[in-house]
C-alpha positions in Angstrom: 117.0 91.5 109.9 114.8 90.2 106.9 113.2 92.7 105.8 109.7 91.7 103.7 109.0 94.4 101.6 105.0 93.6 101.1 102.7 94.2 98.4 99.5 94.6 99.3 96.6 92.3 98.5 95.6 93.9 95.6 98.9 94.5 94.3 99.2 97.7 95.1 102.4 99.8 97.1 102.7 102.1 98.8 103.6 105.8 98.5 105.7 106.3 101.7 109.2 104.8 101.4 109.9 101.8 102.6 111.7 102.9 105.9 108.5 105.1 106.7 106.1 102.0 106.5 104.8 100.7 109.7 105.5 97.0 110.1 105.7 94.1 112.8 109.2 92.9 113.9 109.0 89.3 115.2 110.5 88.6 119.3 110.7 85.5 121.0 107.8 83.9 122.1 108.2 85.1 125.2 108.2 88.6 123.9 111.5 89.6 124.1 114.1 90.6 121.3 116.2 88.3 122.0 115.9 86.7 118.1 119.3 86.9 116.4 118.0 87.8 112.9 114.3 88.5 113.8 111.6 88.7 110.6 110.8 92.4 109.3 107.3 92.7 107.8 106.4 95.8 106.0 102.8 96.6 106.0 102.0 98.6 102.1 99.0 100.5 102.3 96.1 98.0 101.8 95.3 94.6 103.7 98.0 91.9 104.4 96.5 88.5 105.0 98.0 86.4 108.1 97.7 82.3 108.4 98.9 79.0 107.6 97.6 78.7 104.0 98.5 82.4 103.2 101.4 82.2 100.3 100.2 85.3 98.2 102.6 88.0 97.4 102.1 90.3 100.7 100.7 87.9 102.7 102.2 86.7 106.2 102.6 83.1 106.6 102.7 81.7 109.8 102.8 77.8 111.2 102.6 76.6 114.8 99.8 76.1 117.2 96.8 77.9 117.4 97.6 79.7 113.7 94.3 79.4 111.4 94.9 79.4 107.2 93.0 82.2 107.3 94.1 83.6 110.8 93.3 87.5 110.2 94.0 90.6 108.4 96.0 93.8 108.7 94.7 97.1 107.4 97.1 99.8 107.1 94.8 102.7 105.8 94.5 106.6 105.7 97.4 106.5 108.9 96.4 103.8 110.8 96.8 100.1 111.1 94.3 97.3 112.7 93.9 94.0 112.8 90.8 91.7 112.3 90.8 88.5 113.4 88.9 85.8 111.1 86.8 84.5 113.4 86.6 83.5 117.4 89.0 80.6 117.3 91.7 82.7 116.0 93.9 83.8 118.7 95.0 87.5 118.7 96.9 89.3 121.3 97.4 93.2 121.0 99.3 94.3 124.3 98.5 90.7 126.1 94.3 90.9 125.6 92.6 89.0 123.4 90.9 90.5 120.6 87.4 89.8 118.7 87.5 92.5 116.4 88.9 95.2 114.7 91.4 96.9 116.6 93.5 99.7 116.4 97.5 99.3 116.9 99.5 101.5 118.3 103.3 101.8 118.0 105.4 99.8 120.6 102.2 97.2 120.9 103.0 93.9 121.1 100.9 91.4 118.9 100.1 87.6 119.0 99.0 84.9 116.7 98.2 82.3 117.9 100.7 80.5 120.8 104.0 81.2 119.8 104.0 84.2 117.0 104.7 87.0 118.4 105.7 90.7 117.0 106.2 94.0 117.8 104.4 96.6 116.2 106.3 99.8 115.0 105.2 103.1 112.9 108.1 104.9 112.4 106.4 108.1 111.3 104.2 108.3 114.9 108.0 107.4 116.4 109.3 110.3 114.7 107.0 112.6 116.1 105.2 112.5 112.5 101.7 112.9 111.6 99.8 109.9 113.3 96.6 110.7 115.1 94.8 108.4 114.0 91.5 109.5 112.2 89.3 107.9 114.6 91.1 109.6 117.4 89.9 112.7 119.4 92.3 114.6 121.2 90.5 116.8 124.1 91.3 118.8 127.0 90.7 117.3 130.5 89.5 119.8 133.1 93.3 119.3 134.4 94.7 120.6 131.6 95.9 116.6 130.7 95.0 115.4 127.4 92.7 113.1 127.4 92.3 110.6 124.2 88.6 109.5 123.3 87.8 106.6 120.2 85.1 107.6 118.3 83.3 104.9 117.0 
């Protein structure tokens, strides 16, 4: 696997070790993981820029159809990650639906840019049972007893 260690936008790292980072591991455009040495991308604390023209240290470079040079951003911030798109020609996936704005990712999601890039997003400390709630998330009780899961926005 390559493994990208990012910097962020504004240079900056994070605090978490690298293996504790989420980040997006790229499948076959069909979506599975059948890639022999799929692309690893780290996301540091901060905003990682994704499109054709995006070269910076940190960004996330991607050609093919339907890719912008300024396709969207990732925002990994106080325990959570979204993605922006850039605009409404910029096709984004999260789990198969299009997005339009900011949305939160959640680990195991798939995403998509454009046609044919497509990754799968992973937060290692929410897979470890860690401390991801995000901070936007409610957790309340259901008359059931089930948890029931509300966004605040």
């Amino acid at each position: 696997m390559d493994d990208k260690g990012l910097r962020g936008k504004d240079g900056s790292t994070s605090s978490l070790p690298p293996e504790k980072l989420p980040y997006l591991v790229e499948l076959s455009p069909d979506g599975s993981d059948s890639r022999d040495k799929p692309k690893l991308y780290r996301l540091q604390h901060s905003i990682t820029e994704v499109g054709s023209d995006c070269t910076e240290d940190g960004a996330i470079q991607l050609l093919g159809p339907g890719i912008l040079p300024h396709h969207c951003n990732l925002m990994h911030s106080e325990g959570m990650v979204t993605v922006t798109p850039h605009g409404p020609d910029a096709d984004t996936f999260v789990d198969g639906q299009r997005v339009t704005e900011t949305t939160v990712l959640r680990s195991g999601s798939t995403l998509q840019f454009g046609s044919t890039h497509v990754f799968k997003f992973v937060d290692p400390m929410f897979d470890q049972g860690g401390k991801r709630e995000p901070a936007a998330m409610m957790r309340s009780r259901h008359k059931s007893g089930k948890k029931k899961n509300r966004v605040l926005l």
